[in-house]
C-alpha positions, 0 to 999 in steps of 0.5 A: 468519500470520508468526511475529513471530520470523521477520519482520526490519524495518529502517528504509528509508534517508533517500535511499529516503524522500526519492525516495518522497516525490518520487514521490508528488508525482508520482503526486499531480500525475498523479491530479489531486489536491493533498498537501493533499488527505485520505488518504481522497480520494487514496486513492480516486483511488488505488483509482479509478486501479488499477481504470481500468487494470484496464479497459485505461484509466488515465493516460498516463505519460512512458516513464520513470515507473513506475505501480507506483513511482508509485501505491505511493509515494502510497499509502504515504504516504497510509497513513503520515499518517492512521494513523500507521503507518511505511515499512519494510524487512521481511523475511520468514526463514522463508517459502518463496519468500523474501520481502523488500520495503518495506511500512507497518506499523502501531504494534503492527506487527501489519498491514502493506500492501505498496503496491508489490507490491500494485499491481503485483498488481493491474496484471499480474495483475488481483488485485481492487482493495480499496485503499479497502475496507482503508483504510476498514476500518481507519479506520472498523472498526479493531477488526476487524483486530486481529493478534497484535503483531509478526506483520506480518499482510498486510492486503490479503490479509485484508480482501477485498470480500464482494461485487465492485465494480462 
């Protein structure tokens, strides 16, 4: 568990925010879904999405998209607007091998999910996809994922399927 001593968060830049929010729109328009849709329907084609290209499927992208940019970006925000959580920059001082990377955290930065390097998790490395078990967690169980304030526990590694899908 990071000691909140040792988890430094800034706020990402507004150029960040803006081209995150134009990827999204991206990624929406690739999955077939609207940005009118709920967090819980885009996060299922989300999740529906990781696991095709897990099975070497998965949606044709232009040379110059990027799938991990594409489908993180859209989670993350998906995240943002249902739970109110917020994008930042953490860093994490006193892990070894350094970490750094953009992640959604919670109010009382007690969990965070890091949408980019998740995906690309499970893409090159075919980490089991628990994109919508954790969203739904933590909308329908939110008490079950309760960490000290601060800590910046990583989510994703911490709600995991019982039982694998499919």
């Amino acid at each position: 568990m990071p000691d909140p001593a040792h988890v430094v968060q800034s706020s990402p830049s507004a150029e960040t925010m803006r081209l995150m929010d134009l990827v999204a729109a991206d990624a929406a328009e690739i999955l077939d879904v609207s940005l009118g849709d709920s967090p819980q329907v885009i996060i299922e084609a989300i999740d529906q999405c990781v696991r095709e290209i897990q099975k070497g499927c998965g949606p044709e992208l232009d040379a110059e998209e990027d799938l991990v940019m594409l489908l993180g970006s859209l989670w993350g925000n998906q995240i943002v607007q249902a739970l109110s959580w917020q994008w930042v920059n953490i860093d994490l001082t006193d892990s070894d091998p350094p970490f750094a990377a953009i992640g959604v955290v919670s109010p009382d930065r007690d969990k965070v999910i890091y949408p980019f390097n998740f995906v690309s998790l499970c893409v090159e490395k075919d980490v089991l996809v628990n994109i919508l078990l954790v969203y739904n967690v933590l909308t329908e169980k939110p008490e079950s994922a309760v960490y000290d304030p601060g800590s910046c526990e990583n989510v994703m590694t911490r709600i995991q399927h019982m039982v694998p899908p499919e």
